[in-house]
N, C-alpha and C positions, 0 to 999 in steps of 0.2 A: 849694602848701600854705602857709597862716600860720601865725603862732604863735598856738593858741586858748589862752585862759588855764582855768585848773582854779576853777572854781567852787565847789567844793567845799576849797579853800586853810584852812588854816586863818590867824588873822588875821595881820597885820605889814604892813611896808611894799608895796606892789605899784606897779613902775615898768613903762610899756610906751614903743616908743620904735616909728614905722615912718616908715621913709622910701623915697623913690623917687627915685630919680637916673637922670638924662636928659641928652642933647647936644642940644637943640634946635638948628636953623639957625642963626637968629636970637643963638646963644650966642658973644660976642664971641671968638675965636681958638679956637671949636670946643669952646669950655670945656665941661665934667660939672658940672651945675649939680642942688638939690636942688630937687627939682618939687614935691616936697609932703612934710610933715612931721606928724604926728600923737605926742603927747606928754602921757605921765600920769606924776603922781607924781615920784620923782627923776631918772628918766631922759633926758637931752636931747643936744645936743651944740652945738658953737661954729660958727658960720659957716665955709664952705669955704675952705681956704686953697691958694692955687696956686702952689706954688713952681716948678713944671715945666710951666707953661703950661696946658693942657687938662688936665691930671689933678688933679682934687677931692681935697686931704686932708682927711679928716674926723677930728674927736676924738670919739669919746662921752666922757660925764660921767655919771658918776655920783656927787653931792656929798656923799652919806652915805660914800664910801669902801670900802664892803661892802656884804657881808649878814649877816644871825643867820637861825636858824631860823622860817619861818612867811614870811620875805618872800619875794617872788616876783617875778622881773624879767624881761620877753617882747620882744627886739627882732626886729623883721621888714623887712629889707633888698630893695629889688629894685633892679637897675641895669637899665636898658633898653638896648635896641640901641643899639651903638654907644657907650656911654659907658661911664667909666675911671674906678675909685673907690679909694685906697685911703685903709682904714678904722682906726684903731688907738686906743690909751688914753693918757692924761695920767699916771699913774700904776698900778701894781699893784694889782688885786683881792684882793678879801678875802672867805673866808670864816670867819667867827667859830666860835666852838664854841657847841653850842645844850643846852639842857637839854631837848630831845627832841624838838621841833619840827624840821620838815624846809624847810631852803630850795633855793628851784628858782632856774635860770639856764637858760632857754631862747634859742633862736636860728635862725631861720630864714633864709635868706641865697639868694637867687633871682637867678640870670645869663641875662640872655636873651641870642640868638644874637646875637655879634660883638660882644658885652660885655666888659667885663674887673673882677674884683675882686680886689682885695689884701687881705685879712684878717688884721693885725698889732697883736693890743693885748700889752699888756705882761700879766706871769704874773700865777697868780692865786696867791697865799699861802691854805694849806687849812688850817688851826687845828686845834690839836688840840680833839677833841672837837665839830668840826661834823658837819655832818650837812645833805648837800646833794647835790643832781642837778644836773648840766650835760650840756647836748643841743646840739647845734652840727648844723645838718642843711644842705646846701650844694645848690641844686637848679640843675644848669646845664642850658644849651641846646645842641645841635649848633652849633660855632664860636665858645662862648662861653671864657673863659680866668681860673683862678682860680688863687693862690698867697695859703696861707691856713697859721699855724702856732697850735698851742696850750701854753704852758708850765705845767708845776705844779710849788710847791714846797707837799711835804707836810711842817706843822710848821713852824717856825721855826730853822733851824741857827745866825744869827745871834743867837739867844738862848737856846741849846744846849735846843729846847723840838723833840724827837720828836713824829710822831704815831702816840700810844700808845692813843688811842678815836676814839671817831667813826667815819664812812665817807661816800666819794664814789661816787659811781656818775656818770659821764661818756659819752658818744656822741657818736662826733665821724662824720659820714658826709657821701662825696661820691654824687650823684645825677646822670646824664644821661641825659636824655630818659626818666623816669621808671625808668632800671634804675641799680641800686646798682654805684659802680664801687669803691670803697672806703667799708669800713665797721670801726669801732671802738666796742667798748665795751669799758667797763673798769670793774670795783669795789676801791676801796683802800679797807681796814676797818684802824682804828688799830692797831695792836699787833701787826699778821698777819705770818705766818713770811715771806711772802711780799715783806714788805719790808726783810726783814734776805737771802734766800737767797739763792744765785750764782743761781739760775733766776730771780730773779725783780729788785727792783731793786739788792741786794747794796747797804743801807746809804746809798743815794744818794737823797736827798729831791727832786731836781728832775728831773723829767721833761719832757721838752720833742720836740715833732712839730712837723713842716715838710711839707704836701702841696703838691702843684703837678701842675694837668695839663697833664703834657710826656714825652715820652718821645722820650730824645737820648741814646745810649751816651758821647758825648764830653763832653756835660756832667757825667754820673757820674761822670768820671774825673776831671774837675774841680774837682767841688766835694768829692772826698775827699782831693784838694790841694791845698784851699785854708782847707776852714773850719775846721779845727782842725788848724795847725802846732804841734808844739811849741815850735818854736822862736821862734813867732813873738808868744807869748804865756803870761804865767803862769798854765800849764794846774796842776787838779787830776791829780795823777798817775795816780789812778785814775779819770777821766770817762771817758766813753765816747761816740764819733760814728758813725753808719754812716748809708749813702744806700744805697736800695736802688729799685728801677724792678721795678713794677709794673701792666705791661701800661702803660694813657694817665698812669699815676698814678705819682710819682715822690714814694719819702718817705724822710725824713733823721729820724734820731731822736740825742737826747741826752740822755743817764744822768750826773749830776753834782749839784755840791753847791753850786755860782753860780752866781746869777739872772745876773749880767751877764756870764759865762762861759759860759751858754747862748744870750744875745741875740747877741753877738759871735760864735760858731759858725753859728747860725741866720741871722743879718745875710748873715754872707760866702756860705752858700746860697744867702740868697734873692736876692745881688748876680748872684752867675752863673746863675740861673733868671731873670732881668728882663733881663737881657741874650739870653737866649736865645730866652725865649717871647717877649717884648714888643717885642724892638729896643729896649731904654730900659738907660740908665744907672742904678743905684741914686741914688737922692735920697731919704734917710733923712728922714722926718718930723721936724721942728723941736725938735716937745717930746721927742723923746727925747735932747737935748743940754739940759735943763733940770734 
């Protein structure tokens, strides 16, 4: 499946972004090399950087910063056999608030057999008052291996700005071998009971998911000892972490009020999930010490 764009959009900016990543023979120390790139509008990203020999870090860009309502942004990811991508951002997303216009964030993400993808951008900031879809759809293959997380902060806490209107509607879903192994959606509508209630996010604007397909009882136990000590860090009193193992799918979720107090929880997850799945040490992307 691609990302097909909606024809029917109404106007604003439209980025599409598709790439294909490969290990060719011929690729010097077995390197993930980008085989081809296709690029409209804002969308792009910076040459491959190798801090860990064979495995590709890529950044997207995107130099407008956001979105507002009516723009529409389609990246379409394939990693081929055999080769190691992970993928992340230069900075936090943004969705604007819109005067009624609807902005889309689609995502398609394709792992063929004995592939690997890391899907790590940084959160995306929801504004009060946007009004936007996000789709994230993860298609793997028998033997392929993905560890992919999504952060939201709803509203701006840092400039004591709630979100009091607007809504998002979000799908984030893993796929193998065309059956759905984990699937999410979610609607946050500004003002809703449901984001002040104990059932629901009790006051907490960041929401943040961690998937990985793995399923290891020892590492469960691990990463609930590791990614959020209190001791080991100035937690929110009231954030919240749990890891929970679902059947091939293994997910960690965090309820809190710091973008950088969710990366740091999520970090230390995805340390001991790349340790486990991968055989790889954590080698944290460049720009995220920028």
């Amino acid at each position: 499946m691609s990302a097909e764009p909606l024809v029917s959009a109404p106007p604003g900016w439209r980025g599409e972004l598709q790439l294909t990543l490969t290990r060719p023979d011929s690729s010097p120390a077995g390197r993930t090399v980008v085989a081809a790139r296709r690029h409209l509008g804002p969308l792009n990203i910076q040459r491959a950087f190798y801090p860990e020999a064979e495995v590709a870090h890529i950044y997207l860009l995107h130099p407008p910063g956001g979105v507002v309502g009516g723009d529409e942004l389609y990246i379409d990811v394939e990693v081929q056999a055999g080769a190691h991508a992970l993928i992340t951002t230069p900075a936090s997303g943004k969705l604007y608030r819109s005067a009624g216009r609807q902005a889309r964030l689609q995502q398609v993400l394709r792992v063929a057999s004995g592939a690997t993808l890391e899907w790590l951008p940084q959160e995306t900031i929801v504004y009060s008052g946007a009004q936007a879809q996000m789709s994230t759809r993860v298609e793997l293959h028998s033997g392929s291996r993905f560890i992919g997380w999504e952060m939201l902060c709803l509203g701006r806490p840092a400039c004591h700005e709630t979100f009091t209107r607007g809504h998002l509607l979000q799908r984030f879903e893993l796929w193998r071998d065309n059956q759905p192994i984990w699937v999410e959606r979610s609607r946050f509508e500004g003002g809703a009971h449901s984001l002040t209630a104990d059932w629901g996010m009790r006051h907490k604007p960041l929401a943040a998911t961690l998937v990985a397909t793995v399923n290891d009882a020892a590492l469960v136990e691990r990463i609930r000892e590791t990614a959020m000590p209190a001791a080991d860090y100035e937690l929110d009193a009231d954030a919240y972490f749990s890891v929970t193992q679902l059947d091939e799918v293994l997910v960690c979720r965090y309820l809190g009020t710091q973008a950088q107090q969710a990366q740091v929880c999520l970090g230390r997850a995805w340390a001991e999930i790349r340790r486990c799945l991968l055989g790889r040490e954590p080698c944290a992307p460049r720009i995220w010490n920028t």
